[in-house]
Structures are given as structure tokens and as C-alpha cells.
C-alpha positions as CSV (number, residue, x, y, z in Angstrom):
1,X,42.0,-10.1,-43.4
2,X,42.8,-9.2,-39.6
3,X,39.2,-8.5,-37.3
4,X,37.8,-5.0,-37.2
5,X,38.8,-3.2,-34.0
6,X,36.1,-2.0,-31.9
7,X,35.8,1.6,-31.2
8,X,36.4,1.0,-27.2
9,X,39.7,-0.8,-28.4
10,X,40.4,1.7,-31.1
11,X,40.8,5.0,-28.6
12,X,42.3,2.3,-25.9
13,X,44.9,2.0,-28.7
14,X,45.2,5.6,-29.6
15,X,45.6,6.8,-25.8
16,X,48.2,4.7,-25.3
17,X,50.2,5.7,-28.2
18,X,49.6,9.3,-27.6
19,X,51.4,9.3,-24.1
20,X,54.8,7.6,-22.8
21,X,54.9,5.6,-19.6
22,X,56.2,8.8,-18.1
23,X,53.9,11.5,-19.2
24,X,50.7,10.4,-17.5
25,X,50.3,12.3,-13.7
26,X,50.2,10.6,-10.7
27,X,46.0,10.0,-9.1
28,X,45.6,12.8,-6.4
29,X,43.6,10.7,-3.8
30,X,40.8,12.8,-2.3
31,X,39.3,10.4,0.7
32,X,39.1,6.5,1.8
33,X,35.5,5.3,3.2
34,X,35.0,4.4,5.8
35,X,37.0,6.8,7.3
36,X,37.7,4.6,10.4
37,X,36.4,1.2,11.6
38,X,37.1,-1.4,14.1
39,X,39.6,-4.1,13.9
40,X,37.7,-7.0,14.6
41,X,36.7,-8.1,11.1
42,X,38.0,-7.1,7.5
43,X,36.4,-4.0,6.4
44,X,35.6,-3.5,2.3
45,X,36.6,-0.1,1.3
46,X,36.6,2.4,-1.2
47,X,39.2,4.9,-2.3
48,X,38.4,8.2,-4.2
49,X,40.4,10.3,-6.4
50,X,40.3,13.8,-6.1
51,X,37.8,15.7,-8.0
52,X,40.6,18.5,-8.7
53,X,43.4,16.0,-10.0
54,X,44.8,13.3,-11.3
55,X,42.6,10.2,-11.9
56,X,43.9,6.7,-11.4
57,X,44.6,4.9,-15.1
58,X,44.8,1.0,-15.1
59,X,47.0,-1.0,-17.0
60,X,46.1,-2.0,-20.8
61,X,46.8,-5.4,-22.2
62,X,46.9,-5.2,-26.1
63,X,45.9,-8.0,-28.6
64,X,47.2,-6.3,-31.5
65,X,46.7,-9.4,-33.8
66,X,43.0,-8.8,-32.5
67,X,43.2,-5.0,-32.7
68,X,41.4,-5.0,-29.2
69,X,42.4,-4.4,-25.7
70,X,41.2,-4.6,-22.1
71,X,41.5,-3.3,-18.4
72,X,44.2,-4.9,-16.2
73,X,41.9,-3.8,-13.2
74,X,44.3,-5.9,-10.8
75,X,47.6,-3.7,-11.2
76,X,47.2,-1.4,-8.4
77,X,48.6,-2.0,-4.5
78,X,47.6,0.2,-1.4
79,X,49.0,0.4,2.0
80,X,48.1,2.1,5.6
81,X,51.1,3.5,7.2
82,X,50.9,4.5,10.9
83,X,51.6,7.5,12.1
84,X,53.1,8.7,15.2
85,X,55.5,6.5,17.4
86,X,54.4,3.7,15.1
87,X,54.7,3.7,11.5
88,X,53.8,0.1,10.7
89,X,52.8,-0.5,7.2
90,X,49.9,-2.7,6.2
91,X,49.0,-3.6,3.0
92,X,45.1,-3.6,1.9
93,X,43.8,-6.8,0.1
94,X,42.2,-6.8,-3.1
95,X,42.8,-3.5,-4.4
96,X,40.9,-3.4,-7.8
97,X,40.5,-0.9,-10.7
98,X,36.3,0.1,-10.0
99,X,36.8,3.3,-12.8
100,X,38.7,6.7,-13.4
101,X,37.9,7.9,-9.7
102,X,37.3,4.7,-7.5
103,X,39.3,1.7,-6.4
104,X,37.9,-1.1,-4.1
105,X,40.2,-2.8,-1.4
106,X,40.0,-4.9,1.8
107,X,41.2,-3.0,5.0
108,X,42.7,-6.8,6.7
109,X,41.9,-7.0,10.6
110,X,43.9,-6.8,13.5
111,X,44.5,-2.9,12.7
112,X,46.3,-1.9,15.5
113,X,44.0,1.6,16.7
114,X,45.2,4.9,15.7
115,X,45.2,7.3,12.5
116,X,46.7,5.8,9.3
117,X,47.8,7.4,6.4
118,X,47.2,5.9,2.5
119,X,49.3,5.3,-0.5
120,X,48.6,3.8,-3.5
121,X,50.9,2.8,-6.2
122,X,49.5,2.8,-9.8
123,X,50.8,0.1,-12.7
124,X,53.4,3.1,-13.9
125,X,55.0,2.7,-10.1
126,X,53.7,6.2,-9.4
127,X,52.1,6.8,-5.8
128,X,49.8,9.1,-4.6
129,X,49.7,9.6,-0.3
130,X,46.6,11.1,1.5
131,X,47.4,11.8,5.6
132,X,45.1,10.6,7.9
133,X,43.0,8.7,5.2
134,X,41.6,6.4,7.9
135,X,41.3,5.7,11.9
136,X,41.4,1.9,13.8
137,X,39.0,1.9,16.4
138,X,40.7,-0.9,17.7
139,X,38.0,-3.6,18.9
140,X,34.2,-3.7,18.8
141,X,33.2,-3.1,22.3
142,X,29.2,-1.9,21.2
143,X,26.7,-4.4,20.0
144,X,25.3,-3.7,16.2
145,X,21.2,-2.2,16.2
146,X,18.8,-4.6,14.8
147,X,15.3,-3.7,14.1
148,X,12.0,-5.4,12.6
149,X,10.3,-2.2,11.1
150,X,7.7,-5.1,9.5
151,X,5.2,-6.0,10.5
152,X,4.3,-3.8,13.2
153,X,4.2,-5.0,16.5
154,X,0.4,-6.3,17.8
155,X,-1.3,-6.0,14.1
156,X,-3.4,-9.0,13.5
157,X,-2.4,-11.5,10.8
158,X,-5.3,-13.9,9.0
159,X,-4.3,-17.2,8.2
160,X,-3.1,-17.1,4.5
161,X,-2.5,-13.4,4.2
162,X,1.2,-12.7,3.0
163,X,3.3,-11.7,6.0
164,X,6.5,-9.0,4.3
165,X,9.2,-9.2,6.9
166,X,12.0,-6.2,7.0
167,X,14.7,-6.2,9.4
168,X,17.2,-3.2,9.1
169,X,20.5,-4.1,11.5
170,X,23.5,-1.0,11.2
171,X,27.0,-2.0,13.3
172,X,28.1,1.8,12.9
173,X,32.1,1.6,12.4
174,X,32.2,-2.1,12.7
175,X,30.9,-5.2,10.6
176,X,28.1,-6.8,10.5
177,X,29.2,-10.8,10.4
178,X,25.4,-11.9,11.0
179,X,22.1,-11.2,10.8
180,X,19.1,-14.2,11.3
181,X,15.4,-14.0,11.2
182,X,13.3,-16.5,13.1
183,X,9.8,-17.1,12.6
184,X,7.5,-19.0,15.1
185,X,3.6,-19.4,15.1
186,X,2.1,-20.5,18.2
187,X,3.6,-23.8,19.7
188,X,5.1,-24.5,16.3
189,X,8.7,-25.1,15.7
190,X,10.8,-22.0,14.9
191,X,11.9,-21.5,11.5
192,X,14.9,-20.0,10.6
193,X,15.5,-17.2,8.2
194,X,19.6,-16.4,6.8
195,X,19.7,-13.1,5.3
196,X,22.4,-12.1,2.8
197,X,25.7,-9.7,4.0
198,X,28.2,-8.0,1.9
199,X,30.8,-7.6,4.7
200,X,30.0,-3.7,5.5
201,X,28.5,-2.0,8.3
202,X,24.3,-2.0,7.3
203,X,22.1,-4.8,5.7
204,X,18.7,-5.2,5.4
205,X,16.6,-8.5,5.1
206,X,13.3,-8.8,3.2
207,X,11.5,-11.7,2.4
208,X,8.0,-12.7,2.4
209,X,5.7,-16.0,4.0
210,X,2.0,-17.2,3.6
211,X,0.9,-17.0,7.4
212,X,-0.1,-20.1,9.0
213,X,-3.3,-21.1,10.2
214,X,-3.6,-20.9,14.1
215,X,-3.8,-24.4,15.9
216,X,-5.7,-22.8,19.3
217,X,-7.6,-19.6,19.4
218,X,-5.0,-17.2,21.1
219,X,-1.9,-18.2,18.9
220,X,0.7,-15.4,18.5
221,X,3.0,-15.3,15.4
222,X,6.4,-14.1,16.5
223,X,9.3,-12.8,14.6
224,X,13.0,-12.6,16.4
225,X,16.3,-10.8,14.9
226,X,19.5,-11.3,16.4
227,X,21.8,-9.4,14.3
228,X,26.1,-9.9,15.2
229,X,29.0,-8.0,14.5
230,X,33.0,-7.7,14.0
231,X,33.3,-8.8,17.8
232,X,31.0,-11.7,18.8
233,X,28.5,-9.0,20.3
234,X,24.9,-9.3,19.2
235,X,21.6,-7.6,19.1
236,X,17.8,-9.1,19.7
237,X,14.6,-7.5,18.5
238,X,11.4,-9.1,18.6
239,X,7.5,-8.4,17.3
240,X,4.5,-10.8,18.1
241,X,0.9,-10.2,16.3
242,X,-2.4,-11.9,17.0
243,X,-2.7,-15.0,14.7
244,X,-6.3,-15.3,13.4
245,X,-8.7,-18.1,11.1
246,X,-9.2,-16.5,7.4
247,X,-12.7,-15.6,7.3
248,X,-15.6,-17.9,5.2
249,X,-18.6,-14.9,3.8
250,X,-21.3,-17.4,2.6
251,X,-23.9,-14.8,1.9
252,X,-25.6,-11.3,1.9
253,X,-28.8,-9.8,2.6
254,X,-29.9,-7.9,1.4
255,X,-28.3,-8.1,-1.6
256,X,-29.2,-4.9,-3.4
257,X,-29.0,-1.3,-1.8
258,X,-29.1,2.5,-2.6
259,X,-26.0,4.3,-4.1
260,X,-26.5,6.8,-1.8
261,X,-25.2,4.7,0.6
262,X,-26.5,3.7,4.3
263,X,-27.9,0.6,3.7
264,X,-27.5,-1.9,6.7
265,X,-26.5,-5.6,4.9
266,X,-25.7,-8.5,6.9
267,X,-22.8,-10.8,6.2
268,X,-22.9,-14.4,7.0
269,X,-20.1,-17.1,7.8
270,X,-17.9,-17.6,9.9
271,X,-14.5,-16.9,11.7
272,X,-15.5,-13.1,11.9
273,X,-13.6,-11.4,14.9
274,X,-12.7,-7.6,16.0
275,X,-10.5,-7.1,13.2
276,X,-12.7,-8.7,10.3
277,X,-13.1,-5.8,8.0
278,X,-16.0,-5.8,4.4
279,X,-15.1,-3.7,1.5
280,X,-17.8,-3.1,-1.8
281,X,-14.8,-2.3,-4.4
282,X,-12.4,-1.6,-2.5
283,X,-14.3,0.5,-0.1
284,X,-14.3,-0.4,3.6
285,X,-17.9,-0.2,5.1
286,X,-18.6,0.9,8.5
287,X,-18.6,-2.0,11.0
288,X,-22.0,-2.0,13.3
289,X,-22.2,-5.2,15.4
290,X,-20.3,-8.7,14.8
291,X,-20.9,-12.2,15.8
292,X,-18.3,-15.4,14.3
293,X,-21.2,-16.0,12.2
294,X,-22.3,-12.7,10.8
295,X,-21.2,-9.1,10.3
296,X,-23.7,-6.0,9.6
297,X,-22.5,-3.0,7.8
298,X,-23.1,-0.5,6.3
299,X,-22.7,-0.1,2.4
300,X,-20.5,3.1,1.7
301,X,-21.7,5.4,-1.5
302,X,-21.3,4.0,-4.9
303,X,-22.6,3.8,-8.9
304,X,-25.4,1.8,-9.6
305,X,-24.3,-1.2,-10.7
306,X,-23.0,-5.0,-9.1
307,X,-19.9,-4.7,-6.9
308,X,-17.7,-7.1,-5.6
309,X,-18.0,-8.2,-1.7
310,X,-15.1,-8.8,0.3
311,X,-14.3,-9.9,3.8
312,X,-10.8,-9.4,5.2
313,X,-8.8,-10.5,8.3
314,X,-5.6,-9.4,9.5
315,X,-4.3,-9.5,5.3
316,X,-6.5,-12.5,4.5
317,X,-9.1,-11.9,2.2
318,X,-12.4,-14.3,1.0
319,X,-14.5,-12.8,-2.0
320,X,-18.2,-13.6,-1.8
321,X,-19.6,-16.0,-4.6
322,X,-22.3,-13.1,-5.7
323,X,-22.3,-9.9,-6.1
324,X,-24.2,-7.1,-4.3
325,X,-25.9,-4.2,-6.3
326,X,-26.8,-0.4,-5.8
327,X,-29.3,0.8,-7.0
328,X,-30.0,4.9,-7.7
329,X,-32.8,6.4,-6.0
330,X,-36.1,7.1,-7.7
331,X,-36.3,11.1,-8.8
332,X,-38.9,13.0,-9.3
333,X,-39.5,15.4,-12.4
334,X,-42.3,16.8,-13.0
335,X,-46.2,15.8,-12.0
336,X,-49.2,16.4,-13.8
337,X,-51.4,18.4,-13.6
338,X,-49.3,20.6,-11.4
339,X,-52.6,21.7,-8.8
340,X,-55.3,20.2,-8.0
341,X,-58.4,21.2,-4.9
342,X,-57.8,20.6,-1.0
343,X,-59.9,18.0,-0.6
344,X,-57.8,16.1,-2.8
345,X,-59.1,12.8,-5.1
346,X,-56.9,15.0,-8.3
347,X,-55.9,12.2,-10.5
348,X,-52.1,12.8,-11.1
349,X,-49.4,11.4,-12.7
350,X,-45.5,11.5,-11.6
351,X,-42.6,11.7,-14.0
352,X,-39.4,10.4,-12.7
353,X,-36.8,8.0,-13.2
354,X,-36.0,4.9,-11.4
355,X,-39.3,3.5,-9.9
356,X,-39.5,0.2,-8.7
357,X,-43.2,-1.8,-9.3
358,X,-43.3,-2.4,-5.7
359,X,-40.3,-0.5,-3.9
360,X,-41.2,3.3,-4.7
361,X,-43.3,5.4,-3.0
362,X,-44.8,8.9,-3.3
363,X,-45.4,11.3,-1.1
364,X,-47.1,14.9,-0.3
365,X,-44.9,16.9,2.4
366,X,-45.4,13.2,3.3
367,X,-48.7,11.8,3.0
368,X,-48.9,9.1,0.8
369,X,-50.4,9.1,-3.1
370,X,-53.8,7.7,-3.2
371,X,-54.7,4.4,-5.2
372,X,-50.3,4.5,-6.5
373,X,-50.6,2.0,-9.8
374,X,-47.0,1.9,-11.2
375,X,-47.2,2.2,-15.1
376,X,-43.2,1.6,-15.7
377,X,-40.0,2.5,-14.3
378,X,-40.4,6.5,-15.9
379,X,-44.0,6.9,-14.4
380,X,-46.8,6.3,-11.3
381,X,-50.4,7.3,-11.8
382,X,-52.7,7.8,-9.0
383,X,-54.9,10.6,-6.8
384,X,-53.3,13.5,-4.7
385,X,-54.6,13.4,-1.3
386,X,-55.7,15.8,0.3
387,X,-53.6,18.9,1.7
388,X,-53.6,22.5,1.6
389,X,-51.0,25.6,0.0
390,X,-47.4,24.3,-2.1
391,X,-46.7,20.4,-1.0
392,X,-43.8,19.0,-2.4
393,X,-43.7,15.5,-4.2
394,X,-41.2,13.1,-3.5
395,X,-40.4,9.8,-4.5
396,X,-38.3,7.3,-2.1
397,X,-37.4,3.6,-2.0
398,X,-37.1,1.5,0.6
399,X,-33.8,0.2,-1.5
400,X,-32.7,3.1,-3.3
401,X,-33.9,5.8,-0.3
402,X,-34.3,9.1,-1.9
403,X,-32.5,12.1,-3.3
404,X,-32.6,15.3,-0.7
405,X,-34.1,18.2,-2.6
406,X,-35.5,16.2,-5.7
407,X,-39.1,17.3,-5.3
408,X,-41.4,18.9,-7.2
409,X,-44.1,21.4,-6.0
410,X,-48.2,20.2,-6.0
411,X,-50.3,23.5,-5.4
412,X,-53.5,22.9,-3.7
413,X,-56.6,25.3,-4.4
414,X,-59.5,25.6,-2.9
415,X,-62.2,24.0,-4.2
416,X,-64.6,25.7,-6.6
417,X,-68.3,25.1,-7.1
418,X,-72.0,26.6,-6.7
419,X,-73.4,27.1,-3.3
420,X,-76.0,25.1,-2.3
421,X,-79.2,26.0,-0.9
422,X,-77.5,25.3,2.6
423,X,-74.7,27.3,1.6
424,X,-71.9,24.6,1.4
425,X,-69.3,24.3,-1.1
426,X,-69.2,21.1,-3.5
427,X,-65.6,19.9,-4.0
428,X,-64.4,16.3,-5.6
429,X,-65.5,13.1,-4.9
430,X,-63.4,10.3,-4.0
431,X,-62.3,7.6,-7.0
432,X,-65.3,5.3,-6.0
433,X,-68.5,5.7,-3.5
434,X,-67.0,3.7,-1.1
435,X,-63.9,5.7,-0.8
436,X,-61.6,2.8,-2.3
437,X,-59.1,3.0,-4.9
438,X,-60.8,1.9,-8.5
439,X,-61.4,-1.4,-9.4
440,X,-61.3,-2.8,-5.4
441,X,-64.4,-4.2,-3.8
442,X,-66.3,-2.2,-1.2
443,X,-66.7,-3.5,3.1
């Protein structure tokens, strides 16, 4: 039993029994790019059918014992004819079949200048002409651009940190025939860099390096491109970017801090500079004075919770070993009772959340609680000293600072009591004779 056909080699078949050698139009060519080009170096090209006609069909050859068939993509020529005074022929290398509306070719060099006009001859031995299809420049008298668009010149590189190198280099009409990349860190020796060309007009060159440590404090890392074209003339460009030590965070203090933000930590190590930048999570803190051995910060707003510390320079990164953690600030919300005499002495207890045994204080439009004894992290007991009208109660933390406007009102009243036989007012005594807090020994 012969093999099935496939269905490409079924309507490959079927097209070319539906048609004679004769019945198929001619391509109508629509354009040739690059339009023109100099002569110095062959040029690849590409050759477009007209959107509005004929299309260019290849060849087929036909295994009909295998009932399948395939693209003779090599079975069309081209040529260049002159115009003018001269109409020297050229033929153009390497015509291939690309699809239906594209054929690639080799424009060879040595194009004497002036306008040219195109024919192609299909496989059938039709041919299709388009006038003035392309221009010789004749030779390449301006060098190709070359540029370094990364890095940037000047930005500081750690030792360590990937370094992504792009070079763009364009020869216009001509072709590029090379572009190199050299690399050189301090008094090292240069290392070269080939990048890849497909024989047209642009390239670019990407590639990436670990940057080397510096040998001597002032080392530059530099990074040439000398990009060439059709004609022997070439292009530099050049970049050169402070070469630094990767930096070595060996600790924090202090370690813990509000969410709110603000709090001033120190980082030691060492090989800190200008450009040594922390980051909790991600975010960069505010830099606020710098030594090689230490760095002091301040923490940027986060959730509660341990974050990750880092400590970058110029792309080089060091993680510290611990973490650092925020915590929230205390709130208050509610107190109890909610009034109490001016001479003060009430005994009180505040309602909050997040109050540290040692950390959290309360205070009266600022004056402290009397006799504070932390009961847990939901409530302080104590005495309301004294004040007078609405005071507001706030809780703070020297680590978790304080939430503006989380207060709660305390309304003082004045005291209340029989007059004596001198006419004075009795009001509250303070929590023991001596005027100490409960429980403490008198002078």
C-alpha cells in the first residue's frame, strides 16, 4: 500500500494539476530594500511583490511514489541593469524563494554608482522588471555610528554586581563588517568582546560580565566600541564608571523599630562609600551620615513584622545575616474611669493595643501616668496626675513612636468635698503618705 499524502502535498499536487506551465501570471514586483547602498561590501537584500499583483510561485519537485512534494526555493535569478549611458547588467547572488511575496538575494560589490533597474526571472522563464528598484552610492566615504547606550557613563559599579553591556552601531546605506567590545578594569589587561553581524547596515551587541573587584581605590572600569564598515572606516565610543569593593553589613542596631517609620538604625561593616545604598524589602532608606565602617538610616514605613536588610553598591548587593523588625505603635482605646478630680491620684486603667512591659508610655496632654504597672500587652493600670479641663491620653513607644490622633479624652473635675472649719476643700490623697507609688519604700 503506497504512503498517505499529506494535506500540504495533497493541494501542492492539486495546484499544479489545475494550471499549465503557461496559465500562471508573471510576479509584479513592488520594491527592492535597501533601496540604494554603497559598493564597498555585498549588501543582503529583499525583493517584494506587489501587493496589487502577481505573486512569485517556486518550482515544485513531486515524489509521486511518495505522494508528497516540496519547494524548489532555488529556481529564481535576478539582475540590476543600469540605466542611462550605461546599461551594464549584474546579476544578484543567492536569490532564494523566502514566500508568496519575498525573495532574498545578494546585491555583489563593486556596483558601479547610479540608479539600477530589477528583473527577476521566475522557474516558468517569466520576468517581472521594476525601474529604478535600487541606487549605488558608489564607495563608503562616512564612518558607521557606534554607541554604548549601557551602562551609563560615570555610574558606580560594585565588585560582583552584573555589568549588561549594549552597544547599538548603524552604517546607514553601507555595511557594517565589524563591530568589537573591549572591556578593561583598572590596570588590568583588556578583554576583548566579538559581537555577531548578519551583513546589513545595524547590529546591536548585548552581553553580560560579573564586575571585577578593584585592585587600588580609584580604579575605573572602561568599556570601548569601535564599530567598522563597507570601506575600512571606523567609529570609537567609550564609557568609564567608578569601580568600587562590594560592601560586608555585619550588623544592626537597633534591630527593631516602629512601622510608622523614622527610626534612625546604624549599619555596621565595611567598604561603605557615597554610593552604598540600605533597602528593608526592597525599600531604599534615607541615607544620614556614612563612614567605611557604618551607615545610619532611616527605616522607611512598613507592616509589623521581620524584614530583610540589604546593603548595595554600584549593583552589588550583601544581605544581612538577621533580620530587622517593625513594630506597630501602641494605641489607645478607651480609659477608665473616663474623669477623675484636678488634683489627680484617680486610679485608672488604659485599654489599648500594643504595649510593651518597659517601652510604652502614657501620657496626659503630656504629663506622665502616675505609679504606670503594665498588666499585658492590651492594658496599663496606674494614677492620673494631676491637670485640669479635657486632657487627652496617649500612648507612645520609644520603638514603636505613636499614632497622631489616637487619644482618648480624661475630663478633670473639680474636686468635691465638705468645707472645713477653715473653709478649704478636701480633694484625694496621693497612693501612699509619702507620696510614692504603692508598694515602694518611703526617704
Amino acid at each position: 500500500m503506497p504512503p498517505a499524502r499529506t494535506a500540504t502535498a495533497a493541494l501542492l499536487l492539486g495546484a499544479a494539476a489545475g494550471c499549465g506551465l503557461g496559465a500562471e501570471p508573471p510576479a509584479v514586483l513592488g520594491q527592492m530594500t535597501p533601496a540604494m547602498a554603497y559598493n564597498d561590501a555585498p549588501v543582503a537584500a529583499n525583493i517584494y511583490a506587489s501587493m496589487n499583483g502577481g505573486v512569485f510561485r517556486p518550482a515544485y519537485q513531486f515524489d509521486t511514489m511518495a505522494g508528497s512534494a516540496g519547494v524548489e526555493v532555488g529556481g529564481f535569478s535576478a539582475t540590476l541593469v543600469g540605466q542611462g549611458p550605461s546599461t551594464r547588467q549584474f546579476t544578484l547572488d543567492e536569490v532564494t524563494w523566502v514566500s508568496v511575496g519575498i525573495l532574498s538575494a545578494i546585491v555583489p560589490p563593486g556596483l558601479p554608482d547610479g540608479p539600477y533597474d530589477l528583473i527577476v526571472r521566475d522557474p516558468r522563464g517569466h520576468s517581472a522588471r521594476l525601474t529604478q528598484a535600487f541606487t549605488s552610492l558608489g564607495t563608503d566615504t562616512i564612518p558607521p555610528t557606534v554607541s554604548i547606550w549601557n551602562p551609563m557613563n560615570g555610574s558606580v559599579i560594585g565588585a560582583g554586581a552584573p555589568v549588561a553591556v549594549l552597544v547599538v552601531a548603524d552604517d546607514g546605506y553601507g555595511v557594517l563588517t565589524g563591530l568589537q567590545v573591549t572591556i578593561t578594569a583598572g590596570t588590568a589587561t583588556p578583554q576583548p568582546q566579538d559581537c555577531l553581524l548578519t551583513g546589513g547596515s545595524r547590529a546591536s551587541c548585548t552581553f553580560s560580565f560579573p564586575a571585577p573587584a578593584p585592585t587600588a581605590d580609584g580604579d575605573m572600569l572602561s568599556i570601548d566600541a569601535q564599530a567598522t564598515g563597507g570601506g575600512g572606516l571606523m567609529q570609537t565610543a567609550h564609557v568609564s564608571m567608578p569601580l568600587y569593593r562590594a560592601p560586608v553589613p555585619t550588623g544592626i542596631s537597633p534591630s527593631v523599630g516602629s512601622t510608622l517609620g523614622q527610626t534612625v538604625v546604624t549599619i555596621s561593616g565595611a567598604n561603605f562609600s557615597g554610593a552604598t545604598t540600605v533597602a528593608f524589602d526592597g525599600q531604599v532608606a534615607g541615607s544620614s551620615q556614612l563612614t567605611p565602617t557604618s551607615i545610619s538610616v532611616l527605616t522607611p514605613p512598613h507592616t509589623a513584622g521581620p524584614v530583610t536588610v540589604t546593603v548595595t553598591t554600584g549593583g552589588a548587593t550583601a544581605t544581612l545575616t538577621g533580620p530587622f523588625t517593625y513594630l506597630p505603635p501602641p494605641t489607645v482605646r478607651e480609659v477608665s474611669p473616663t474623669s477623675g478630680p484636678t488634683s489627680g491620684f484617680t486610679p485608672i486603667a488604659i485599654v489599648g493595643e500594643n504595649f510593651g512591659a518597659s517601652t510604652t508610655v502614657i501620657t496626659f496632654d503630656g504629663r506622665l501616668l502616675v505609679c504606670p504597672r503594665f498588666v499585658n500587652a492590651n492594658r496599663i493600670e496606674g494614677f492620673s496626675p494631676p491637670g485640669m479641663g479635657t486632657e487627652m491620653v496617649q500612648a507612645s513607644d520609644a520603638l514603636g513612636g505613636s499614632l497622631p490622633d489616637a487619644d482618648v479624652p480624661f475630663e478633670y473635675l473639680a474636686a468635691v468635698g465638705d468645707a472645713g472649719a477653715d473653709g478649704a476643700v478636701y480633694v484625694a490623697s496621693p497612693p501612699t503618705p509619702d507620696g510614692g507609688c504603692p508598694g515602694s519604700v518611703g526617704p
